[in-house]
MARNU-376941 format. One line per 10 residues: number of its first residue (from 1); their letters; for each residue y, x, z of C-alpha. Coordinates in pm, 1 decimal, padded with zeros to 6 digits. Example, Ala and Ser with C-alpha at 12.3 -4.5 7.8 and 13.67 -1.06 7.14 Angstrom:
MARNU-376941
1) AS) -00450.0/01230.0/00780.0  -00106.0/01367.0/00714.0
***
This chain:
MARNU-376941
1) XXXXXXXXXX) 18765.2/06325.1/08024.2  18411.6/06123.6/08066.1  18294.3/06181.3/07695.3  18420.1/06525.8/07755.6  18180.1/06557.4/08094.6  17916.1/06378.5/07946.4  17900.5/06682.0/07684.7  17896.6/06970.3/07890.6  17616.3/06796.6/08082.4  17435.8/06712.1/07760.7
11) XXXXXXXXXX) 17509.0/07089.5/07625.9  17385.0/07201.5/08008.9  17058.4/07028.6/07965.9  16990.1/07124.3/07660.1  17051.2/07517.6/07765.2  16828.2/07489.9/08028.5  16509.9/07359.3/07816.1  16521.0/07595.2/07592.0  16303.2/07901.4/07641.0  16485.1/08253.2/07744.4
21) XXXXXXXXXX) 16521.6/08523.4/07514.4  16288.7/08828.6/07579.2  16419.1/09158.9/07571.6  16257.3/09338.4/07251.4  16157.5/09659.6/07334.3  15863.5/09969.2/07304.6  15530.8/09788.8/07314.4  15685.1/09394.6/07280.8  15499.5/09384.7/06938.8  15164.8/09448.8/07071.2
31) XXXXXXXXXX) 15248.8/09201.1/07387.3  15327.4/08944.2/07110.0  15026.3/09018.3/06889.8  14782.7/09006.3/07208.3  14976.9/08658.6/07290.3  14874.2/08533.3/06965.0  14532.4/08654.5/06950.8  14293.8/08438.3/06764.8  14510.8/08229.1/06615.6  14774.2/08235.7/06294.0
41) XXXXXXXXXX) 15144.8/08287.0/06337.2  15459.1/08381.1/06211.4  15655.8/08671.5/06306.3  16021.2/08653.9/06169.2  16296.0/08938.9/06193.6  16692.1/08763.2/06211.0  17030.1/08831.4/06263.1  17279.4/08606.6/06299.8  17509.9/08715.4/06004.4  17214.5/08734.2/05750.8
51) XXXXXXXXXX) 17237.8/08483.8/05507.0  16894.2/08450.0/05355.7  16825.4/08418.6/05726.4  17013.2/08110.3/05814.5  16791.0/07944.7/05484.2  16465.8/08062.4/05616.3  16555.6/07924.9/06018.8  16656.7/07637.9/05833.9  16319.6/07597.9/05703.4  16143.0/07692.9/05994.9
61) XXXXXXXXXX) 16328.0/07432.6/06200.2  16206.1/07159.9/05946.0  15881.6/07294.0/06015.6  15834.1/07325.5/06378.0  15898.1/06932.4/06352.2  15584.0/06865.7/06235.5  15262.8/06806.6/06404.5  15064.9/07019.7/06465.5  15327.5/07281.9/06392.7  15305.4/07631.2/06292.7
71) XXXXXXXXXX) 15290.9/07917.5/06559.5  15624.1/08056.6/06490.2  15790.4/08394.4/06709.5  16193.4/08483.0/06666.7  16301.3/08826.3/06708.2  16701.5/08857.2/06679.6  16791.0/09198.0/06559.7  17164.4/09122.8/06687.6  17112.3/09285.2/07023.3  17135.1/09158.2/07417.4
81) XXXXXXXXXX) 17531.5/09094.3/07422.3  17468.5/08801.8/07141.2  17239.7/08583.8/07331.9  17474.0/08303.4/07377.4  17544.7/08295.0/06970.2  17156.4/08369.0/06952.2  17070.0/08064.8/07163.2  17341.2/07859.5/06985.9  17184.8/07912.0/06633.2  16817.2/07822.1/06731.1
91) XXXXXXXXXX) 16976.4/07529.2/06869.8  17140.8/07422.9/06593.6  16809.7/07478.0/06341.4  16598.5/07314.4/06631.1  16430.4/07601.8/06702.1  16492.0/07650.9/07087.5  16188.2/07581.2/07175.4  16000.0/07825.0/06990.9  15938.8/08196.4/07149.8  16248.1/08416.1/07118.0
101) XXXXXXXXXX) 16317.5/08751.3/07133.2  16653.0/08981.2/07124.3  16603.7/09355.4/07037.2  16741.1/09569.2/07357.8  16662.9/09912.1/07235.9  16782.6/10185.5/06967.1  16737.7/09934.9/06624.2  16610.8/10241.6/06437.1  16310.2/10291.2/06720.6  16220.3/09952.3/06711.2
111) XXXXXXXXXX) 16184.0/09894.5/06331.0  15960.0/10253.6/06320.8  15724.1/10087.1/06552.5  15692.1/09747.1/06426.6  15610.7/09865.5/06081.8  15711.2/10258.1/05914.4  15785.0/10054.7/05560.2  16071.4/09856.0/05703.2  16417.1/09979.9/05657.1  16628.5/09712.9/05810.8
121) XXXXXXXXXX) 16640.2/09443.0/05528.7  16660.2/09068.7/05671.0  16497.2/08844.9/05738.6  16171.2/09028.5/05791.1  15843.7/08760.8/05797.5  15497.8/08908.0/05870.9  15227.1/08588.7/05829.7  14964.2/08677.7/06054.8  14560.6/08547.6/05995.4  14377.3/08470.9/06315.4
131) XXXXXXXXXX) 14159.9/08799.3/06251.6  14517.3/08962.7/06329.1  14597.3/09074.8/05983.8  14938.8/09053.5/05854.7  15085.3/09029.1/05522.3  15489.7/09156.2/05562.6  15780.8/08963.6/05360.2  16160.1/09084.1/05316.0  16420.8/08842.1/05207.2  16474.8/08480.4/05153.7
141) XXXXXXXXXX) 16140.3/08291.5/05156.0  16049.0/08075.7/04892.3  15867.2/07718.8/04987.2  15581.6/07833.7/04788.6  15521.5/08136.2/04998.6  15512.6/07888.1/05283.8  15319.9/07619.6/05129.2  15059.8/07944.0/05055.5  15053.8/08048.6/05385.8  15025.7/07690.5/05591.1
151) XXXXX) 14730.3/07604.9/05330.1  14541.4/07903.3/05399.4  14574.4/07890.8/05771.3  14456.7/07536.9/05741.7  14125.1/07648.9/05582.4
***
């Protein structure tokens, strides 16, 4: 009975440092772009049954370890009623920390406005520059594609 309250307290705390997730809708790109401004980031596109997505947050997590770590932004394509699974998952990756975001509009909608060329396939990375371009990445990430990416940003 102890270990078992010494969990849920554990569990608890844990729950309440990690950030909440936004509700992704109209316009939450250009509020995360104009959060960013100035400086690189990532901008990655999950769902918790993807596969290739569960590699790449697995990554990521390994990632956000190090110092200084790389601006990273989550945006679960799930929708609202998974938030407790969502949460779960970034825990388990170590990821809670990092800004998270839950799409809570029409799917279709949102992927038109965050880029016309994107039908849907997961995970979807765009690396942004500091000068706000982007270059956009479907699938499973490769480490070179990262190593690229964190070397250029580094200048």
């Amino acid at each position: 009975m102890k270990r078992l309250g010494m969990a849920a307290i554990m569990l608890l705390a844990g729950w309440a440092q990690a950030q909440p997730l936004s509700p992704f809708v109209s316009g939450s790109l250009q509020q995360i772009v104009e959060s960013q401004r100035g400086k690189p980031f990532v901008l990655m596109f999950w769902s918790l049954d993807c596969t290739h997505c569960q590699h790449d947050l697995q990554q990521w997590g390994k990632l956000s370890q190090r110092k200084p770590a790389p601006s990273l932004v989550l945006v679960a394509v799930d929708g609202p009623e998974q938030q407790a699974a969502i949460r779960a998952r970034l825990q388990q990756y170590r990821l809670s920390s990092q800004p998270a975001w839950v799409f809570a509009d029409m799917p279709e909608k949102l992927r038109f406005e965050i880029d016309r060329r994107w039908y849907g396939e997961l995970p979807r990375t765009y690396f942004y520059r500091a000068d706000g371009q982007y270059q956009a990445v479907s699938g499973k990430l490769e480490a070179k594609q990262l190593q690229n990416w964190l070397r250029e940003v580094k200048g």
